[in-house]
BAFI-3210 file (N, C-alpha, C; in Angstrom, 3 decimals, decimal comma, padded with zeros to 6 digits):
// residues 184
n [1|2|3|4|5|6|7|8|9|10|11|12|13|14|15|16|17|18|19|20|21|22|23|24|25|26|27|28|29|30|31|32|33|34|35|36|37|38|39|40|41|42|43|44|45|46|47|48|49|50|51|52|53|54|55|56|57|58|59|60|61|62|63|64|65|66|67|68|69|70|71|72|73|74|75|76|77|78|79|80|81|82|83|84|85|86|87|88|89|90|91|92|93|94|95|96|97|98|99|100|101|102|103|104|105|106|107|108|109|110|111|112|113|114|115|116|117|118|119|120|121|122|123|124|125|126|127|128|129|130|131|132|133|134|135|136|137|138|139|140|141|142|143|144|145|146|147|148|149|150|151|152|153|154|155|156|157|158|159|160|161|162|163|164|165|166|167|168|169|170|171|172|173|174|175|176|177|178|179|180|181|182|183|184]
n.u [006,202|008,532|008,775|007,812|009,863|009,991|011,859|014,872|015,055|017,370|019,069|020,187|020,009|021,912|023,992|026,177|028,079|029,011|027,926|025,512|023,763|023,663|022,295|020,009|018,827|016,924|014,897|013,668|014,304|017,574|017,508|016,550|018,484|020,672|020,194|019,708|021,436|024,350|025,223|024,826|027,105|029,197|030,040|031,693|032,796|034,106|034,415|034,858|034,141|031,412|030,033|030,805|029,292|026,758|025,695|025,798|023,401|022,108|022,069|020,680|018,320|017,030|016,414|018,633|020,540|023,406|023,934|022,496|023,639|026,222|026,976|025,227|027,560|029,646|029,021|028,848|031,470|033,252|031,657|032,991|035,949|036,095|034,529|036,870|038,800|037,580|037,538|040,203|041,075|040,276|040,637|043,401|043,170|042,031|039,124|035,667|034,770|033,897|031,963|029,310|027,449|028,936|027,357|026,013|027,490|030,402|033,292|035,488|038,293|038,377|035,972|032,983|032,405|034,555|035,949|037,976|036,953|034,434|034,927|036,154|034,614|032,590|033,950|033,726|031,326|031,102|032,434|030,915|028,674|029,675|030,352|028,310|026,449|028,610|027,406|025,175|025,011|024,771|022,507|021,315|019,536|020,172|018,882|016,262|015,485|016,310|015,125|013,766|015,443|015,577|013,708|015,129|017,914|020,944|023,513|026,429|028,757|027,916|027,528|030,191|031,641|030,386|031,508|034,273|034,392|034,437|036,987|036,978|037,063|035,685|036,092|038,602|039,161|038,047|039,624|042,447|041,503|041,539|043,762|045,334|044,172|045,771|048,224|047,782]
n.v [122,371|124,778|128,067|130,976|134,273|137,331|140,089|141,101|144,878|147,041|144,490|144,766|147,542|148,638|146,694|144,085|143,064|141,493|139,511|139,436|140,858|139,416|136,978|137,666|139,340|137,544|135,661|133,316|132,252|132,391|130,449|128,183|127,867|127,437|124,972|123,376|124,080|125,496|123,762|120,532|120,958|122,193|119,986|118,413|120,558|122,254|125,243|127,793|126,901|126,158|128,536|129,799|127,902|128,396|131,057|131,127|129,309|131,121|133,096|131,911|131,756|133,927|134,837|135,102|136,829|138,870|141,451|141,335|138,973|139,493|141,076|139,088|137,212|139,199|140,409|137,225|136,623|139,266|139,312|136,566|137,161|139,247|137,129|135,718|137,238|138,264|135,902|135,227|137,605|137,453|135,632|135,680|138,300|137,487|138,292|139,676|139,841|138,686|137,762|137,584|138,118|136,879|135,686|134,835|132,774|133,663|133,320|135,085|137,090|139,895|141,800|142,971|145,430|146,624|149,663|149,293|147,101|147,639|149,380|148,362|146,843|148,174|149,672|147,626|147,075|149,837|149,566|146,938|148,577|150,573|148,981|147,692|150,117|150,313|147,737|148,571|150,905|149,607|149,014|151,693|154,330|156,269|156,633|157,802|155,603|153,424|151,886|150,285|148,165|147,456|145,150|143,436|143,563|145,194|144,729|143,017|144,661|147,078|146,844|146,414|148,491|150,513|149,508|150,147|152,683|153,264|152,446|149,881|149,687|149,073|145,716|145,372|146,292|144,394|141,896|143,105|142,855|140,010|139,083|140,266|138,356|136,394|136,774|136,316]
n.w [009,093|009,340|011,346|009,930|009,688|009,603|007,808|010,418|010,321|010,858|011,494|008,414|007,154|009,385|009,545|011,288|009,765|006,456|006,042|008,120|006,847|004,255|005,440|006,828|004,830|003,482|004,953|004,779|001,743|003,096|004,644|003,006|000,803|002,895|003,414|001,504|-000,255|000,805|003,018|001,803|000,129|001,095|002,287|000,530|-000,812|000,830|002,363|000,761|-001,625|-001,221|-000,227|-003,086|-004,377|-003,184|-003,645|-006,342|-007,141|-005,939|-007,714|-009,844|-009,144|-008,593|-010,995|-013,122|-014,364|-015,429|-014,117|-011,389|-010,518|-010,789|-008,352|-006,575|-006,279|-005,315|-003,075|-001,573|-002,125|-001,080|001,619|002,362|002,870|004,650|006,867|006,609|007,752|010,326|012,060|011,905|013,150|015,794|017,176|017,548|018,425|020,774|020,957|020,808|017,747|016,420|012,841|013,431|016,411|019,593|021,804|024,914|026,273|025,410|025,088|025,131|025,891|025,702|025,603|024,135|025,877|025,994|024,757|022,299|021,067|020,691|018,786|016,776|016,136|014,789|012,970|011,356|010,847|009,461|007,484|005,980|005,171|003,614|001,444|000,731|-000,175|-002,314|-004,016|-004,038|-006,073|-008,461|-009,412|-009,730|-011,330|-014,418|-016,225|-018,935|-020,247|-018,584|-016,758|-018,376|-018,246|-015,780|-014,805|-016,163|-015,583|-016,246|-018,901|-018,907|-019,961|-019,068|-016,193|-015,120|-016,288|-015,003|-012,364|-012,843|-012,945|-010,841|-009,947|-009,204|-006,551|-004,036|-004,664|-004,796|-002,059|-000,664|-001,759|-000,192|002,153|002,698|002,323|004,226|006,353|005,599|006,111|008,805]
ca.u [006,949|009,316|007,735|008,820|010,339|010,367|013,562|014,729|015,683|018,327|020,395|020,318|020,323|022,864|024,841|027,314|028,778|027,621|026,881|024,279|022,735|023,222|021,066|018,774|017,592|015,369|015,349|013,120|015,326|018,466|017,591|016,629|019,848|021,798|019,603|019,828|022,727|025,601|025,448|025,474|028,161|029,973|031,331|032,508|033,858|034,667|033,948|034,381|033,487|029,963|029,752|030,173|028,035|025,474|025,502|025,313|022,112|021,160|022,009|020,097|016,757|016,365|016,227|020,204|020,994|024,583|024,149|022,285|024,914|027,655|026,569|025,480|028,765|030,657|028,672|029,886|033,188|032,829|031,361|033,584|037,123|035,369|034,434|037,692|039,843|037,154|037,563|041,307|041,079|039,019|041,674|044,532|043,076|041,037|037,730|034,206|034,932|033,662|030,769|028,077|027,827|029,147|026,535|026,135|028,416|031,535|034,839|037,190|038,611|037,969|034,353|032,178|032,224|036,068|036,121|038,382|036,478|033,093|035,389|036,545|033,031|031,955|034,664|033,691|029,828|031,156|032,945|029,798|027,466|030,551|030,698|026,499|026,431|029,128|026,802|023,859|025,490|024,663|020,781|020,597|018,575|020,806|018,567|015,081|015,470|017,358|013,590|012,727|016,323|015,562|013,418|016,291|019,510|021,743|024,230|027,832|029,076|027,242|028,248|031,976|031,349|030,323|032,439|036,002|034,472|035,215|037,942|036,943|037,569|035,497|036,743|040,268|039,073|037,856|041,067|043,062|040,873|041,247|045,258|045,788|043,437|046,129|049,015|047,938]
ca.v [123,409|126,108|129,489|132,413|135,341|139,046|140,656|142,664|145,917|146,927|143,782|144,953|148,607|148,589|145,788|144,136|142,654|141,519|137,890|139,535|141,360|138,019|136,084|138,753|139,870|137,092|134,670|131,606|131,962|132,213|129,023|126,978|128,158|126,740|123,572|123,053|124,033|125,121|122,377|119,478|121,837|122,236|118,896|118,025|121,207|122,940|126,681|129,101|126,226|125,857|129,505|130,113|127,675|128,994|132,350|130,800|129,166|131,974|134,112|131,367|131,866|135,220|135,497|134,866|138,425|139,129|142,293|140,613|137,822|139,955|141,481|138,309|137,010|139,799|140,149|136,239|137,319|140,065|138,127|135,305|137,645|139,501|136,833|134,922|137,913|138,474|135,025|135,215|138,297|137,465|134,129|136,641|139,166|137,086|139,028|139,321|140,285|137,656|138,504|137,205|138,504|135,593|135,361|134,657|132,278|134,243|132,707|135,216|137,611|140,753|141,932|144,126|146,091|147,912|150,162|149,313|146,296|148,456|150,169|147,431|146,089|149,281|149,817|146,300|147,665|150,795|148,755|146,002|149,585|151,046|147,666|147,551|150,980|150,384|147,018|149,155|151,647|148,956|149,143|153,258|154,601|157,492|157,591|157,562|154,164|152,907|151,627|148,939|147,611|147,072|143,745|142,431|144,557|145,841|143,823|143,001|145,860|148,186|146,559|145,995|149,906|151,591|149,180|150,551|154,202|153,561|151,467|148,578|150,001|147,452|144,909|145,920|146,289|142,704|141,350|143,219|141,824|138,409|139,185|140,556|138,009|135,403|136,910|136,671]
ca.w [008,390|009,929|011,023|009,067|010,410|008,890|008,261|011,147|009,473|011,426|010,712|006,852|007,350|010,147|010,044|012,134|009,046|005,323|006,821|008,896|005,048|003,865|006,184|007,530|003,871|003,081|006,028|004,225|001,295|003,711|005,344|001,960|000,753|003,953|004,134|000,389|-001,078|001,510|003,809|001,135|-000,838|002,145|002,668|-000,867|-001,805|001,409|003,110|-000,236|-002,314|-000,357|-000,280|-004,239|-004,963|-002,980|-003,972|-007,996|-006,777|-005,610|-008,757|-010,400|-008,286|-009,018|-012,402|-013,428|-015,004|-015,275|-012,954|-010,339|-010,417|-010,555|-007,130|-005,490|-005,703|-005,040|-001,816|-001,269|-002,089|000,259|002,653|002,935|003,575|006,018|007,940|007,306|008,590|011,924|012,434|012,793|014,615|017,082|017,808|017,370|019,927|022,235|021,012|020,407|016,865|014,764|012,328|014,131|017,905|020,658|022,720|026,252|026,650|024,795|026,031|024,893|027,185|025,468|025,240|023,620|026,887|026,018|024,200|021,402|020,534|020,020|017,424|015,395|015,139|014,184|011,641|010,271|010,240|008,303|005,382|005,470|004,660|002,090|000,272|-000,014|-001,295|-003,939|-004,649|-004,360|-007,141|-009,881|-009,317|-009,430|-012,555|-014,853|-017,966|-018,951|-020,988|-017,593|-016,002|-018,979|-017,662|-014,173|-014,556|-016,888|-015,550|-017,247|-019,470|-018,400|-019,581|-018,389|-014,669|-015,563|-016,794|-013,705|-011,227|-013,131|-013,167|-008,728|-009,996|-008,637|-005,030|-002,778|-005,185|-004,414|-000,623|-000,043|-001,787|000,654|003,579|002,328|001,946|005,528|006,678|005,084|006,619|010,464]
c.u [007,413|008,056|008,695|008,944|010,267|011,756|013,634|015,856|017,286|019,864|020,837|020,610|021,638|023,520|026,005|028,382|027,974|027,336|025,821|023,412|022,319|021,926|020,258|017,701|016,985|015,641|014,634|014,139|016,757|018,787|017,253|017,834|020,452|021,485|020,367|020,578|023,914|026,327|025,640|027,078|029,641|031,426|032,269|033,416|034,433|033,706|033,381|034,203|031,612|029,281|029,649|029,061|026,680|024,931|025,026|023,858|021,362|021,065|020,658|018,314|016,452|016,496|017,721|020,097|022,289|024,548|023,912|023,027|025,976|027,422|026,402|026,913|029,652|030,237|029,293|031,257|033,836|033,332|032,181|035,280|036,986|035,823|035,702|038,596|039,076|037,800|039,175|041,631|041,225|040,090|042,753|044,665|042,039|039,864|036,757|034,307|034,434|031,964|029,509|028,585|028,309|028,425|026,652|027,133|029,557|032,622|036,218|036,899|038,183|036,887|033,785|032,326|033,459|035,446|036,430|037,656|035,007|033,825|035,588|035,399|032,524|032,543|034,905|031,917|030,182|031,541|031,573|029,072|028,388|030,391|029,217|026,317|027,306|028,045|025,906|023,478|024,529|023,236|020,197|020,102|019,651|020,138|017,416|014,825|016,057|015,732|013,715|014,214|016,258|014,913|014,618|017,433|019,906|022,732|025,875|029,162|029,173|027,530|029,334|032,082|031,267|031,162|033,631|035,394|034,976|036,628|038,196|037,209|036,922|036,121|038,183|040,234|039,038|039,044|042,493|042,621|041,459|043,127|045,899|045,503|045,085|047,473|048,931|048,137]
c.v [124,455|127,223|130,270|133,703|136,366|139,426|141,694|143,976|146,679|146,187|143,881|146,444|149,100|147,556|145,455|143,506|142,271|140,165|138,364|140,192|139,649|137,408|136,639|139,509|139,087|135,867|133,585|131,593|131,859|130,678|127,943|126,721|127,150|125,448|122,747|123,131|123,900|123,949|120,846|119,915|121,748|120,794|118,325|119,206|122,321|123,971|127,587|128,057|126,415|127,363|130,089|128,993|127,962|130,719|131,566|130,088|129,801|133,000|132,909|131,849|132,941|135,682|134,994|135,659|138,627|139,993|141,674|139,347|137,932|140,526|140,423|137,729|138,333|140,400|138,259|136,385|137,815|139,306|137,426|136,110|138,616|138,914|135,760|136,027|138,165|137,221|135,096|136,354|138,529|136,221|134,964|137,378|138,582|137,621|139,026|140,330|139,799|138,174|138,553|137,803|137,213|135,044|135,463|133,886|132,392|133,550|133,522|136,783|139,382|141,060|142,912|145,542|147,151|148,180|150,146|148,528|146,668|148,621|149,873|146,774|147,585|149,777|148,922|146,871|148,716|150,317|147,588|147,662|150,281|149,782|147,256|148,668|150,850|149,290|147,209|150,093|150,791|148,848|150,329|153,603|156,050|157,656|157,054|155,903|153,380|151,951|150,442|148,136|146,900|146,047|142,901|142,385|144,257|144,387|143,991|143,789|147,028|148,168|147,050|147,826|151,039|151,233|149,754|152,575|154,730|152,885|149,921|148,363|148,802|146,020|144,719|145,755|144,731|141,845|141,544|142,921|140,674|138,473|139,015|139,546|136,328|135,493|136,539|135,545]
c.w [009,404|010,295|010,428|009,394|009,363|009,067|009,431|010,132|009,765|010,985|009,256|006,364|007,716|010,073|010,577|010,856|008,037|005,403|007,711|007,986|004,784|004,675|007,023|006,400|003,852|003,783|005,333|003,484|001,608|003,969|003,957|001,373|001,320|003,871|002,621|-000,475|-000,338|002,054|002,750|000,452|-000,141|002,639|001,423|-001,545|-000,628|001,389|002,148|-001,207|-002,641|-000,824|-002,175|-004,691|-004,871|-003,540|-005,768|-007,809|-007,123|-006,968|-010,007|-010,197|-008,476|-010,055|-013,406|-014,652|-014,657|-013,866|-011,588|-009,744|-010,076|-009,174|-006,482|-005,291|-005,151|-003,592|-000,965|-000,756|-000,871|001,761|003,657|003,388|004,577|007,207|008,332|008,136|010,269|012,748|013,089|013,562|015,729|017,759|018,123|018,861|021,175|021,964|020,730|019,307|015,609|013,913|012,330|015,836|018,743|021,044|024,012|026,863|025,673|025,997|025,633|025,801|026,757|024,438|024,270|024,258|026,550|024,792|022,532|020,665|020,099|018,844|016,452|015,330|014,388|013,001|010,683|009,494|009,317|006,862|005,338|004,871|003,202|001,400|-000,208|-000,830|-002,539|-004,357|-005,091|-006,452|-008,510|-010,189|-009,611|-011,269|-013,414|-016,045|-018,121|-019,860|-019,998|-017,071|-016,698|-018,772|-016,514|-014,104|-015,233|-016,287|-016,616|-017,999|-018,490|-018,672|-019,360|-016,881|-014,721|-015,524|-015,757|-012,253|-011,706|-013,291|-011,652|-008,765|-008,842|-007,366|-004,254|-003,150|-004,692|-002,776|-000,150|-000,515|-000,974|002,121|003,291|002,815|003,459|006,551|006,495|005,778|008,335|010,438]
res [x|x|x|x|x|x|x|x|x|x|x|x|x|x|x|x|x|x|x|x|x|x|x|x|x|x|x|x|x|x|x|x|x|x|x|x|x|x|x|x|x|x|x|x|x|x|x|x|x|x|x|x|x|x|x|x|x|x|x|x|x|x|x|x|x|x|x|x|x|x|x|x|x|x|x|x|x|x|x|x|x|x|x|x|x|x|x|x|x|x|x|x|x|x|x|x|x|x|x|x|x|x|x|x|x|x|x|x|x|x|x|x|x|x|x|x|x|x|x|x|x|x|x|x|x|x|x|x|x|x|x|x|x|x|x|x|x|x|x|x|x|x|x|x|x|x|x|x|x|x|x|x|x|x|x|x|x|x|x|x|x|x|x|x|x|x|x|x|x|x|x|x|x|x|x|x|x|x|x|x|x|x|x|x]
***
């Protein structure tokens, strides 16, 4: 059997993107996930195929509560225009931009080391931490009957309810990632 790692906090706190939340919150369940759902998922239904199904899995495995459902995917969601716009980015500008770090053996010409390219990871880490707090939003407590909720969550529209009171802003955000992401 595998050994099992602790989350580092950091990658979930700070992140370089919400693929490093994803697979840094709960690293066994990360990897059963990948072993067990993506990867077979992957070849029959493709990239965001693979990817919703795993996330529905996953909304499965923890209970399958609208709220908690409606959040894992929309972290997916997320997720996946993210890392398709780093991806072309990073081909675009030659850079170490993609949503995982390079490594040691990085082959593209502009590093971590300039400047600009700190910035645009860092202004990818600021929307991965804006797009957890709006997800966070749907978990926060506003009324003393709000508590015997929190093992169930809330109903769907009570979600639906407080995502159109931001108007659906990260919602709106990751569709215009995905968009720009489609144009390069």
């Amino acid at each position: 059997m595998g050994q099992l790692h602790s989350n580092p906090p950091l990658a979930v706190e700070i992140p370089r993107s919400l693929s490093s939340v994803v697979t840094n919150w709960n690293i066994p369940m990360h990897n059963f996930l990948k072993t067990y759902v993506f990867k077979p998922s992957k070849i029959h239904l493709g990239q965001f195929g693979a990817i919703l199904s795993t996330y529905v899995a996953s909304a499965l495995l923890h209970g399958m509560n609208f709220q908690l459902a409606a959040v894992l995917l929309s972290i997916g969601l997320f997720a996946y225009a993210e890392g398709v716009l780093r991806f072309k980015l990073s081909k675009k500008l030659n850079a170490c931009i993609l949503d995982r770090p390079c490594g040691s053996r990085c082959g593209h010409h502009n590093t971590p080391n300039q400047l600009w390219v700190s910035l645009l990871n860092a202004g990818f880490s600021l929307l991965a931490v804006v797009h957890l707090a709006y997800l966070g939003l749907m978990f926060g407590v506003q009324s003393t009957d709000a508590s015997a909720h929190q093992g169930e969550g809330f109903s769907m529209t009570h979600t639906l309810k407080k995502w159109s009171h931001l108007d659906f802003l990260c919602h709106w955000v990751a569709l215009l990632t995905y968009c720009i992401s489609c144009l390069l």
